[in-house]
PyMOL Python script that loads the backbone (N, CA, C, O; Angstrom):
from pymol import cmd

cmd.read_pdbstr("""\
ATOM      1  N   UNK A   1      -1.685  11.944 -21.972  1.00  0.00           N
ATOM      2  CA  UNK A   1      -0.438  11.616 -22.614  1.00  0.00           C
ATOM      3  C   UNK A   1       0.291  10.588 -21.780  1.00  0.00           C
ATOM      4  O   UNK A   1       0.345  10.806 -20.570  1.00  0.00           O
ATOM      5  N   UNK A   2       0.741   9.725 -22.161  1.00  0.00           N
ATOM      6  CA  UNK A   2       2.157   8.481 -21.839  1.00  0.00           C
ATOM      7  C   UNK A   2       3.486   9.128 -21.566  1.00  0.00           C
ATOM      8  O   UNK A   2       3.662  10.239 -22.064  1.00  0.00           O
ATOM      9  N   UNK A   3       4.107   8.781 -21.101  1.00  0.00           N
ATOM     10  CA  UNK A   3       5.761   8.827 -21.549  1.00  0.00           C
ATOM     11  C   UNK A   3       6.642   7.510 -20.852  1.00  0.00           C
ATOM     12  O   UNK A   3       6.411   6.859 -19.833  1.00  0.00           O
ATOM     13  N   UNK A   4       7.297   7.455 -21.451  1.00  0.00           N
ATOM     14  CA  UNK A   4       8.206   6.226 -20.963  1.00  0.00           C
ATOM     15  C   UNK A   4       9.175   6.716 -20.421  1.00  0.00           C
ATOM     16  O   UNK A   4       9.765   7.568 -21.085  1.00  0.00           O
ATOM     17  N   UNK A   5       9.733   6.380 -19.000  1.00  0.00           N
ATOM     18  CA  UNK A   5      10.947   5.924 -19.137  1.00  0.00           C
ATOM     19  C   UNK A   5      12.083   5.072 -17.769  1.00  0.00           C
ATOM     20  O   UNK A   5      11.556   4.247 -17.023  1.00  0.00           O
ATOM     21  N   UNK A   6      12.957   5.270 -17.680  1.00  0.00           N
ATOM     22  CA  UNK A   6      13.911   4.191 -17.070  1.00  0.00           C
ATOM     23  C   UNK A   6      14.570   5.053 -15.995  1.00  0.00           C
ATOM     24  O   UNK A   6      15.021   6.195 -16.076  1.00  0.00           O
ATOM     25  N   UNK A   7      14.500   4.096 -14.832  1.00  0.00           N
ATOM     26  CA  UNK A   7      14.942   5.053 -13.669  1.00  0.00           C
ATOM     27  C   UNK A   7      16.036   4.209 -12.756  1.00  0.00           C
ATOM     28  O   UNK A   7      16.041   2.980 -12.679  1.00  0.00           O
ATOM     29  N   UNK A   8      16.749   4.888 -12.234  1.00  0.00           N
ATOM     30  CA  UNK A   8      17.789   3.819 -11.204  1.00  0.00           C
ATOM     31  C   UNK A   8      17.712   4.739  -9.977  1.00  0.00           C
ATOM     32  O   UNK A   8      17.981   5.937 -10.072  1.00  0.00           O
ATOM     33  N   UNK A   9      17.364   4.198  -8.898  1.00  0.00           N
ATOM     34  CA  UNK A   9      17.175   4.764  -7.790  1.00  0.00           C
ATOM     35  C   UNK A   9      18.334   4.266  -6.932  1.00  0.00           C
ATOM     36  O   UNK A   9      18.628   3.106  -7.220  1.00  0.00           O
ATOM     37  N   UNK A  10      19.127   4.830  -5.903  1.00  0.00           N
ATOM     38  CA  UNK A  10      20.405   4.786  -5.404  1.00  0.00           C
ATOM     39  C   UNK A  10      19.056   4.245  -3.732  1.00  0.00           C
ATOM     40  O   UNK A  10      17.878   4.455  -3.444  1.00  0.00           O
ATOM     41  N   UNK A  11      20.050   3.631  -3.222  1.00  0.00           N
ATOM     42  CA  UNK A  11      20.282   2.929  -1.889  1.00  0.00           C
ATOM     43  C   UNK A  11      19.609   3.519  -1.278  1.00  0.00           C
ATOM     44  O   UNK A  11      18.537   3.070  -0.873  1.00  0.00           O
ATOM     45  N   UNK A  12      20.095   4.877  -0.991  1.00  0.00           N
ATOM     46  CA  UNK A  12      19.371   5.767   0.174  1.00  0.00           C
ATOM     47  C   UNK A  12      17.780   6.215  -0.246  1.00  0.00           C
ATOM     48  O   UNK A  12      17.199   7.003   0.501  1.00  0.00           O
ATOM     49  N   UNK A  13      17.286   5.844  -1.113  1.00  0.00           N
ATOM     50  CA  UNK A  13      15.642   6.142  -1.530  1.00  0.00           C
ATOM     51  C   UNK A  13      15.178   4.935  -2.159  1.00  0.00           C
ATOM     52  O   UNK A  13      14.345   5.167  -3.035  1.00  0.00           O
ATOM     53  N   UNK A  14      15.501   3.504  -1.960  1.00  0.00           N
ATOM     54  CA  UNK A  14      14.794   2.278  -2.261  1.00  0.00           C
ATOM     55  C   UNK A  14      13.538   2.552  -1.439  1.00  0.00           C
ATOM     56  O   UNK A  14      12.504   2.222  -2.020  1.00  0.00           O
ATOM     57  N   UNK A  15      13.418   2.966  -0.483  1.00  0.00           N
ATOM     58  CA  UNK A  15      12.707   2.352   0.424  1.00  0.00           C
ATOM     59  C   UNK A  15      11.416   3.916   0.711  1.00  0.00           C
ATOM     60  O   UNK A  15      10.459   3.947   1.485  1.00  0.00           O
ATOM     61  N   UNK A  16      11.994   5.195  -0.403  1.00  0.00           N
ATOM     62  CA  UNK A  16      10.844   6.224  -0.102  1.00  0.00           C
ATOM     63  C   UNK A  16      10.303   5.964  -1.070  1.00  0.00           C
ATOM     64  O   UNK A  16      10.777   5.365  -2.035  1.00  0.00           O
ATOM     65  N   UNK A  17       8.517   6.660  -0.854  1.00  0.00           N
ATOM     66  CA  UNK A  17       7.578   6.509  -1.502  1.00  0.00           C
ATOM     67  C   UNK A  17       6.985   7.488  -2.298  1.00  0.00           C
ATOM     68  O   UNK A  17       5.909   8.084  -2.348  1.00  0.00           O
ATOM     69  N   UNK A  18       8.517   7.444  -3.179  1.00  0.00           N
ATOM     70  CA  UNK A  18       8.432   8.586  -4.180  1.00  0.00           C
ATOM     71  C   UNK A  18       7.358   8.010  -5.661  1.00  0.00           C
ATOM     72  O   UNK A  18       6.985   8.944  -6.371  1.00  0.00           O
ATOM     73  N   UNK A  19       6.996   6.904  -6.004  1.00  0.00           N
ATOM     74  CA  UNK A  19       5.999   6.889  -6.941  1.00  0.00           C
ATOM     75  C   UNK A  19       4.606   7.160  -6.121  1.00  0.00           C
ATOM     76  O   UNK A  19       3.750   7.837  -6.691  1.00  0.00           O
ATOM     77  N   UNK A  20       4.366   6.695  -4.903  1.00  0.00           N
ATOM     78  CA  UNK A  20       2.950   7.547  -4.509  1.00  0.00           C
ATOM     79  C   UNK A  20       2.862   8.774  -4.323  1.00  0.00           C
ATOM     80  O   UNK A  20       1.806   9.399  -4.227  1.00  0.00           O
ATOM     81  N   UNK A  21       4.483   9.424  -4.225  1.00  0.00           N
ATOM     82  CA  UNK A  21       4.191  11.032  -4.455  1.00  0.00           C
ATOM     83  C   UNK A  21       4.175  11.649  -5.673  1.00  0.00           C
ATOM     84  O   UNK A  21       4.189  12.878  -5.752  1.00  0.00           O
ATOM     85  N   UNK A  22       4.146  10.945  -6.621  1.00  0.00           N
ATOM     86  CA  UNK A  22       4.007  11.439  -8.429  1.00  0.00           C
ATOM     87  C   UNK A  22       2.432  11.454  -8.514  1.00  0.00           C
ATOM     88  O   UNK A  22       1.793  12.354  -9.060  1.00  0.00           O
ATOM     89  N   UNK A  23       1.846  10.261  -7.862  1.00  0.00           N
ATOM     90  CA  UNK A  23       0.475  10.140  -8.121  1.00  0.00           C
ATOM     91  C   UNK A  23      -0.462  11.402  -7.082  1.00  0.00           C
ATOM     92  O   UNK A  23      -1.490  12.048  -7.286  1.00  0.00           O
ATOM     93  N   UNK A  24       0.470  11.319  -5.977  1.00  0.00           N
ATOM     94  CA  UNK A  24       0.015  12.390  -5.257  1.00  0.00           C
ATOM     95  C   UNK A  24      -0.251  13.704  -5.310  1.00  0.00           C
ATOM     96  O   UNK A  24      -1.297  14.320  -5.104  1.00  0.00           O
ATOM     97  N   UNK A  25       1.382  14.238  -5.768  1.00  0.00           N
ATOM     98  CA  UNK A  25       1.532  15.660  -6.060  1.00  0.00           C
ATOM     99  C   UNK A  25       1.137  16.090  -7.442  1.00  0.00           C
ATOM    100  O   UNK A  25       0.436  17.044  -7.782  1.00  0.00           O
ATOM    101  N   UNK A  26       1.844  15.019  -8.287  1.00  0.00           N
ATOM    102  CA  UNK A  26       1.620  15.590  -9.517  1.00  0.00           C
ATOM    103  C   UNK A  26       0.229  14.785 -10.318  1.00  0.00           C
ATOM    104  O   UNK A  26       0.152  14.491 -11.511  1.00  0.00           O
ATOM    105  N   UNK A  27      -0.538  14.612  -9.513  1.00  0.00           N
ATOM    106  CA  UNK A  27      -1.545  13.486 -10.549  1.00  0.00           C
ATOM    107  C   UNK A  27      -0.500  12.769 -11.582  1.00  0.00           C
ATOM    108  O   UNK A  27      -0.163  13.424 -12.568  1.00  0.00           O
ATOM    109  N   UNK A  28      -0.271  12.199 -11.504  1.00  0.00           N
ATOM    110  CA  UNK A  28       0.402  11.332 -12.678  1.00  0.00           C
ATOM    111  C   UNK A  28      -0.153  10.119 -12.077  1.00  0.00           C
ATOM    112  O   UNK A  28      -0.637   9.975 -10.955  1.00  0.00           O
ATOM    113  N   UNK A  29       0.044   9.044 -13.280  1.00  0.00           N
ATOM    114  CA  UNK A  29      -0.429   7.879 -12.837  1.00  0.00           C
ATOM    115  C   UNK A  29       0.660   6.809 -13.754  1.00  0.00           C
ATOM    116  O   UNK A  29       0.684   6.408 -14.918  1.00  0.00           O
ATOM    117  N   UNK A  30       1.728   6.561 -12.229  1.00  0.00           N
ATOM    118  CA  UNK A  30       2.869   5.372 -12.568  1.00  0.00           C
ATOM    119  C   UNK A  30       2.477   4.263 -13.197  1.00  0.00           C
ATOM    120  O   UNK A  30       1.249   4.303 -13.280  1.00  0.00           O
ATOM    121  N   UNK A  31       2.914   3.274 -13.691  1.00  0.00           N
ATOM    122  CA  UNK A  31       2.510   2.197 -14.159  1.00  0.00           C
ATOM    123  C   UNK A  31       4.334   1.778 -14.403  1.00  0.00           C
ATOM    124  O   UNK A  31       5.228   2.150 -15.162  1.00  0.00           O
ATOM    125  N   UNK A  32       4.226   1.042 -13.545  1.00  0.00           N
ATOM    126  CA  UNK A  32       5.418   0.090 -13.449  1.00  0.00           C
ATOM    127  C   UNK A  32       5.397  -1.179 -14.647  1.00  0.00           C
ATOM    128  O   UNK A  32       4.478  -1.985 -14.786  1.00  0.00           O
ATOM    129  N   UNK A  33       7.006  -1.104 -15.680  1.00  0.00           N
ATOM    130  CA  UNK A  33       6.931  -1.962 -16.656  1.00  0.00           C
ATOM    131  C   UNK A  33       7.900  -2.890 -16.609  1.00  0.00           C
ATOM    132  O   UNK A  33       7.972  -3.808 -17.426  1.00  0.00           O
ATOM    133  N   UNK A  34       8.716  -2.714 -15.645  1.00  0.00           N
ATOM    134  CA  UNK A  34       9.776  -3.710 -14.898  1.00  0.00           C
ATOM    135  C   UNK A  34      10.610  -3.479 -14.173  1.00  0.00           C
ATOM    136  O   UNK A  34      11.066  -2.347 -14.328  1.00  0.00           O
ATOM    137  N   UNK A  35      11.162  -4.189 -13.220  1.00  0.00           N
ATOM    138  CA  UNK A  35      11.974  -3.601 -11.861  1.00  0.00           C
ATOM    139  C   UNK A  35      12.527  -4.983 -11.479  1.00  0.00           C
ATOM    140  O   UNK A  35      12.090  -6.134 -11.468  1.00  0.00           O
ATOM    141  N   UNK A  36      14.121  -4.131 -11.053  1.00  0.00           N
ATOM    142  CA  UNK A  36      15.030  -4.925 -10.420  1.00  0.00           C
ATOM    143  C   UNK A  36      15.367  -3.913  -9.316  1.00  0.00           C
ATOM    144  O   UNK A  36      15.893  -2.800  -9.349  1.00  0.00           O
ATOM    145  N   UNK A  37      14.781  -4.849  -8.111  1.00  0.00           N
ATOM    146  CA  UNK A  37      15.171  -4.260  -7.009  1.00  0.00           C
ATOM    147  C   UNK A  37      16.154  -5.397  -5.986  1.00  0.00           C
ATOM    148  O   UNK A  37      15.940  -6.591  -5.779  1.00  0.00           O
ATOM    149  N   UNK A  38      17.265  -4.530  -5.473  1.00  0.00           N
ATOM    150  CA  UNK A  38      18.179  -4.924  -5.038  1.00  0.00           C
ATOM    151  C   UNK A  38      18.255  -4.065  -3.424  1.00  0.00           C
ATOM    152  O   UNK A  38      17.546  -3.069  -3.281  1.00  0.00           O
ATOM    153  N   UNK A  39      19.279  -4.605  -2.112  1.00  0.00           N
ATOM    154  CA  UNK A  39      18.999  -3.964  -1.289  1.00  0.00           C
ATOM    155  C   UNK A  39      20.397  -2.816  -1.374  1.00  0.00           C
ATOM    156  O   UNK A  39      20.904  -2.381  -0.341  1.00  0.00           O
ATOM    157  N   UNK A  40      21.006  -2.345  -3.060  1.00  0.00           N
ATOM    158  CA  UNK A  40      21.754  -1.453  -3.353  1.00  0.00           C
ATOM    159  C   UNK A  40      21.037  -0.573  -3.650  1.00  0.00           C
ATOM    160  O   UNK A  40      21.001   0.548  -3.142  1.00  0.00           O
ATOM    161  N   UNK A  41      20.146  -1.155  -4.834  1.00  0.00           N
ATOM    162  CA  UNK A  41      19.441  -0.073  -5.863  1.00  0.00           C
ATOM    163  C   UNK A  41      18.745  -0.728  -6.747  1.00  0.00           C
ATOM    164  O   UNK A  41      18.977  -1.783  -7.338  1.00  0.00           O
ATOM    165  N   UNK A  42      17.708   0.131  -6.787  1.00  0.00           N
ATOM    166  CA  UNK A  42      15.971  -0.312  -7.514  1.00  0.00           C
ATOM    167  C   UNK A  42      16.397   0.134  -9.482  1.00  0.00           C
ATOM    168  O   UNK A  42      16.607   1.317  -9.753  1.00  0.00           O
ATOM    169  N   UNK A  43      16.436  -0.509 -10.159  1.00  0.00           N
ATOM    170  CA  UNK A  43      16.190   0.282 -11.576  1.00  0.00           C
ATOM    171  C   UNK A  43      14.545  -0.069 -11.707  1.00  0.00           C
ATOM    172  O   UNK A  43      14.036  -1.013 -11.103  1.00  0.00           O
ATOM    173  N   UNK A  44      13.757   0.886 -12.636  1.00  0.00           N
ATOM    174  CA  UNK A  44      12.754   0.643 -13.373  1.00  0.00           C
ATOM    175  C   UNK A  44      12.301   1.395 -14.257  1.00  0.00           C
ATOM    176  O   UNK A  44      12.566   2.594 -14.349  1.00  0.00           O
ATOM    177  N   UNK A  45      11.604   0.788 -14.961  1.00  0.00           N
ATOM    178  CA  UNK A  45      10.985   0.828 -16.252  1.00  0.00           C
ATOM    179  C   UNK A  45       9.487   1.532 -15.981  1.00  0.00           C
ATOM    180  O   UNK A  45       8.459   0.891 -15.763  1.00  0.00           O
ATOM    181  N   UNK A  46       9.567   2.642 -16.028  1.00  0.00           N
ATOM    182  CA  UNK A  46       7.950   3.169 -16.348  1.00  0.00           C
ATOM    183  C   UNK A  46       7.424   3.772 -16.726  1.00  0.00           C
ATOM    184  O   UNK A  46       8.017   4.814 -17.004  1.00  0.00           O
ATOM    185  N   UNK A  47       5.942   3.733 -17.079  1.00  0.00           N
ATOM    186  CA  UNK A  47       4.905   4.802 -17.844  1.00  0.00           C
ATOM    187  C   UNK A  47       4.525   5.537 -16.870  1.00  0.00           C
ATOM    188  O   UNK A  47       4.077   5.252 -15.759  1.00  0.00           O
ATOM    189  N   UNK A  48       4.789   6.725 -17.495  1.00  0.00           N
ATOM    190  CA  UNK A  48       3.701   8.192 -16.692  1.00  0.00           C
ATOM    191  C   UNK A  48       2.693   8.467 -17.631  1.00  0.00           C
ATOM    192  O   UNK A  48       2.713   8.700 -18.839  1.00  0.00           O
ATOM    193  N   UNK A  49       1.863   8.388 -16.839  1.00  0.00           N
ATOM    194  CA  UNK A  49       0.494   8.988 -17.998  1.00  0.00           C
ATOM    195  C   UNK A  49      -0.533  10.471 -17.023  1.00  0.00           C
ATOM    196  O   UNK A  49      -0.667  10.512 -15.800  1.00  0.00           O
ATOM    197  N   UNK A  50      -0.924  11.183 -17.714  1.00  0.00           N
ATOM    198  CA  UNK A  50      -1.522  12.403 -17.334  1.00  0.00           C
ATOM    199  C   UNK A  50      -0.980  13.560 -17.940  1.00  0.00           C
ATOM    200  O   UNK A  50      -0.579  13.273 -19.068  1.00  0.00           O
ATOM    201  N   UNK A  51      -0.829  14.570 -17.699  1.00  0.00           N
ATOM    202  CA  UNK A  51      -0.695  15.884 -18.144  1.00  0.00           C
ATOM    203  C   UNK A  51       0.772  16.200 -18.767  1.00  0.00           C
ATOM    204  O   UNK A  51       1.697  15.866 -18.027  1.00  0.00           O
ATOM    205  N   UNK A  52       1.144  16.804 -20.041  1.00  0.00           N
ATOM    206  CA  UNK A  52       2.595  16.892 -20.401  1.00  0.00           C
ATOM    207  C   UNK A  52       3.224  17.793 -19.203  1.00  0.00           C
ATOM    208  O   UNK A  52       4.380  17.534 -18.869  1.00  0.00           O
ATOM    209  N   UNK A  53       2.782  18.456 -18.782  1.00  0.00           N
ATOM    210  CA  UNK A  53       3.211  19.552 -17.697  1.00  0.00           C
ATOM    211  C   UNK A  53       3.084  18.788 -16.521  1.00  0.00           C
ATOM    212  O   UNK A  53       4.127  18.890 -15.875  1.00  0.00           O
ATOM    213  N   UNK A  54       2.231  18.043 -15.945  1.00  0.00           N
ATOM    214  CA  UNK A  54       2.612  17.635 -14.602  1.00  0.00           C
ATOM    215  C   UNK A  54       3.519  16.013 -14.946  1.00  0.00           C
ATOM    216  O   UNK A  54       4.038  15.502 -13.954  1.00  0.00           O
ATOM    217  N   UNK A  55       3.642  15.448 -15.976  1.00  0.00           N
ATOM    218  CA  UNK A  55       4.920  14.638 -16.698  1.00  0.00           C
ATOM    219  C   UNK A  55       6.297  14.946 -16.011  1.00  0.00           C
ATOM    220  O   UNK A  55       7.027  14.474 -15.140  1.00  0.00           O
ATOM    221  N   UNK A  56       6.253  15.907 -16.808  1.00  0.00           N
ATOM    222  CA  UNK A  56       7.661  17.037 -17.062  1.00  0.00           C
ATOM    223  C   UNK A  56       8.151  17.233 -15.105  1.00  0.00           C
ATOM    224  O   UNK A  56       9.206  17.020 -14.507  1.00  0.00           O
ATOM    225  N   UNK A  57       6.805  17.716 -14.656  1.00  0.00           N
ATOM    226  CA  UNK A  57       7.209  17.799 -12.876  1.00  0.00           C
ATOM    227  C   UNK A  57       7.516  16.619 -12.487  1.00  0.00           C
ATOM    228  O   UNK A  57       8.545  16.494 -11.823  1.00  0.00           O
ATOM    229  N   UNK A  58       7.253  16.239 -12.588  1.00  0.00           N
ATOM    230  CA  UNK A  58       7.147  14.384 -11.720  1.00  0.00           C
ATOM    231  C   UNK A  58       8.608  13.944 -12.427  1.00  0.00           C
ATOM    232  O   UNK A  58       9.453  13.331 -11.776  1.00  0.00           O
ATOM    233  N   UNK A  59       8.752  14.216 -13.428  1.00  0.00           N
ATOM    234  CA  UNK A  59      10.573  13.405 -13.836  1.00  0.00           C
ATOM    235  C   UNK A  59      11.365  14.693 -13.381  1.00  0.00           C
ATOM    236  O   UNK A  59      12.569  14.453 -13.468  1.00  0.00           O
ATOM    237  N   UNK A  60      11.139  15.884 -12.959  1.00  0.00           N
ATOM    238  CA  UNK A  60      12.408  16.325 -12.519  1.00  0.00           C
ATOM    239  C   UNK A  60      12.284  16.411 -11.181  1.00  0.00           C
ATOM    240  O   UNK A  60      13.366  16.527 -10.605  1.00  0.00           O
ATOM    241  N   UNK A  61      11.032  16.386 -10.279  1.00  0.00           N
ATOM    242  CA  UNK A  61      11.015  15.688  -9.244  1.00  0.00           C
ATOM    243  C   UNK A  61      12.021  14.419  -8.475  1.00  0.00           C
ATOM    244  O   UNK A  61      12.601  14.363  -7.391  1.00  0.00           O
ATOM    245  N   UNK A  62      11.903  13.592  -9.490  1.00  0.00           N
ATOM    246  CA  UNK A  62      12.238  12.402  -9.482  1.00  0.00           C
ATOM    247  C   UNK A  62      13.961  12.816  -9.469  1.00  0.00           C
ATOM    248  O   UNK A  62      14.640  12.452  -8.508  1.00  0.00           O
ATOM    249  N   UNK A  63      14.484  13.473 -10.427  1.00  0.00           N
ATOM    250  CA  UNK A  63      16.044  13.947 -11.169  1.00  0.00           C
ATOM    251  C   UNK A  63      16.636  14.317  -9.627  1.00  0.00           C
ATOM    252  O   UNK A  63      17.621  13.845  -9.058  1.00  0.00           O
ATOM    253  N   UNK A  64      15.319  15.707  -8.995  1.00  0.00           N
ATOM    254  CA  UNK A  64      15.898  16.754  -7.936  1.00  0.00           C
ATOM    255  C   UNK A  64      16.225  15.852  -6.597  1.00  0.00           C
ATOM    256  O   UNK A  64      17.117  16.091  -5.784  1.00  0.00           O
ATOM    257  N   UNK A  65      15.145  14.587  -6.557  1.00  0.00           N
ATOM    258  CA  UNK A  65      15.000  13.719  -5.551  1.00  0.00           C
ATOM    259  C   UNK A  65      16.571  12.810  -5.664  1.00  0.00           C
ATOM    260  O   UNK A  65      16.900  12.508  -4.516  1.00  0.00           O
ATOM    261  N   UNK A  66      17.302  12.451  -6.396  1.00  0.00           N
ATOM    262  CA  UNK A  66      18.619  11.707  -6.952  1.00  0.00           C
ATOM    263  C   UNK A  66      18.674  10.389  -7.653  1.00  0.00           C
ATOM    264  O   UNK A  66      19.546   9.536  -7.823  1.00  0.00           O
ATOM    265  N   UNK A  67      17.176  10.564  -8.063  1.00  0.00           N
ATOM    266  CA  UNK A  67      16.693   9.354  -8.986  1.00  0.00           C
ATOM    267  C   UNK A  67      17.734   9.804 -10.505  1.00  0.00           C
ATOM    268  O   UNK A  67      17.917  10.958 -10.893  1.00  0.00           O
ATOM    269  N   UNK A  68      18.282   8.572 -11.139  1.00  0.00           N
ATOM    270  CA  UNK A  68      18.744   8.886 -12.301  1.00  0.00           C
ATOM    271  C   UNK A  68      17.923   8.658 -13.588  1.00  0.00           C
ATOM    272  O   UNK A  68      18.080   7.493 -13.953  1.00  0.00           O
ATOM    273  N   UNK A  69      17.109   9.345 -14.401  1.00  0.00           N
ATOM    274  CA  UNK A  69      16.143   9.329 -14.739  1.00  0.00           C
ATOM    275  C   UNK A  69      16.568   9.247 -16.906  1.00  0.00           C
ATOM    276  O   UNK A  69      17.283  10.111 -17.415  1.00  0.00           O
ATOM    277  N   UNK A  70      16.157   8.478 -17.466  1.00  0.00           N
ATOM    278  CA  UNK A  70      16.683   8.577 -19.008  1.00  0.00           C
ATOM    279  C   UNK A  70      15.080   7.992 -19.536  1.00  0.00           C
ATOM    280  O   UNK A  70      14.296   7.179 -19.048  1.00  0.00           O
ATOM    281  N   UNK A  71      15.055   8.815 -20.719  1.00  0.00           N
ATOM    282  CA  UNK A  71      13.974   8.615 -21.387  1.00  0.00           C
ATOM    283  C   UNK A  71      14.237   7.437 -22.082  1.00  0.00           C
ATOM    284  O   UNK A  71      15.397   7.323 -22.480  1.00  0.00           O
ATOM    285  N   UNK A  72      13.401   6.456 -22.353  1.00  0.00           N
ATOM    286  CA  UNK A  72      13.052   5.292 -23.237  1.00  0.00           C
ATOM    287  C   UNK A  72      13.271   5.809 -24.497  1.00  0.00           C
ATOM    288  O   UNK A  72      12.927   6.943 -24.829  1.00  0.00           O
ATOM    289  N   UNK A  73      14.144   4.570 -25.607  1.00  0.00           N
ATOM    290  CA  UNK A  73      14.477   4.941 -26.082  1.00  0.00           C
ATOM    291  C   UNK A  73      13.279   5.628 -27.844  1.00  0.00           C
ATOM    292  O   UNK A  73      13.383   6.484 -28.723  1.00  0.00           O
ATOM    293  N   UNK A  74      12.249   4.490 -27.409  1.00  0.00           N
ATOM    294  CA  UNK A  74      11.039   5.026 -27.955  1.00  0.00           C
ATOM    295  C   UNK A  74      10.820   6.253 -28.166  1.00  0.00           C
ATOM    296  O   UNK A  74      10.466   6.745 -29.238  1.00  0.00           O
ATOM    297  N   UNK A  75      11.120   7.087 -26.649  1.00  0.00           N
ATOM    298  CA  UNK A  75      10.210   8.390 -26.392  1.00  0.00           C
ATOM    299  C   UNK A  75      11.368   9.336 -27.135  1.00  0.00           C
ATOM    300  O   UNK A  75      11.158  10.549 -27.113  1.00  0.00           O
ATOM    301  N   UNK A  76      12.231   8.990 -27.602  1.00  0.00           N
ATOM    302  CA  UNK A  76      13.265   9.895 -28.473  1.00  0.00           C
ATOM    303  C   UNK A  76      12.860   9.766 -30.042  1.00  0.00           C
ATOM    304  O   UNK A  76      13.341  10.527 -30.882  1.00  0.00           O
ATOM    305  N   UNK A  77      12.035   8.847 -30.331  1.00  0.00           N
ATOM    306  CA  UNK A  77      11.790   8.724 -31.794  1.00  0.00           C
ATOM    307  C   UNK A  77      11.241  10.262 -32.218  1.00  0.00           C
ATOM    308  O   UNK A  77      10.858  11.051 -31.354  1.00  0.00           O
ATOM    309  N   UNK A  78      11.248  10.510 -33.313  1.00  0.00           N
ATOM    310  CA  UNK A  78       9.721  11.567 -33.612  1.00  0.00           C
ATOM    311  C   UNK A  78       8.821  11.135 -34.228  1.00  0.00           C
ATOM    312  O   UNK A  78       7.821  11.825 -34.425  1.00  0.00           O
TER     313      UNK A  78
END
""", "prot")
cmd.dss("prot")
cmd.show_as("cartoon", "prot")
cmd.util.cbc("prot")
cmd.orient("prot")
């Protein structure tokens, strides 16, 4: 499974290597779809692909970590 979505990462975690720990912990596999990185704050655009359940970990991972995390607006269609 895919999912999309849009992330803004704050100042103090530009610089951790929290998408190699999605691929790490949660098998997921990032795929970066665009990024503005600044030396404030990173936004980006990305696909998670792998398991709906290790998905679901990896974006509240991301939430618990102080990433601000919103689904694409795609992934709200039905």
């Amino acid at each position: 499974m895919k999912r999309k979505i849009f992330c803004t990462f704050p100042q103090a975690l530009i610089k951790e290597p929290l998408l190699f720990t999605l691929g790490n912990r949660f098998q997921v596999v990032p795929n970066i779809r665009g990024a503005s990185v600044t030396e404030e704050m990173a936004i980006l655009s990305l696909e998670l692909e792998g398991e709906a359940a290790s998905i679901q970990a990896a974006v509240d991972y991301l939430a618990e970590a102080g990433v601000k995390v919103e689904a694409m607006e795609d992934e709200l269609a039905p």
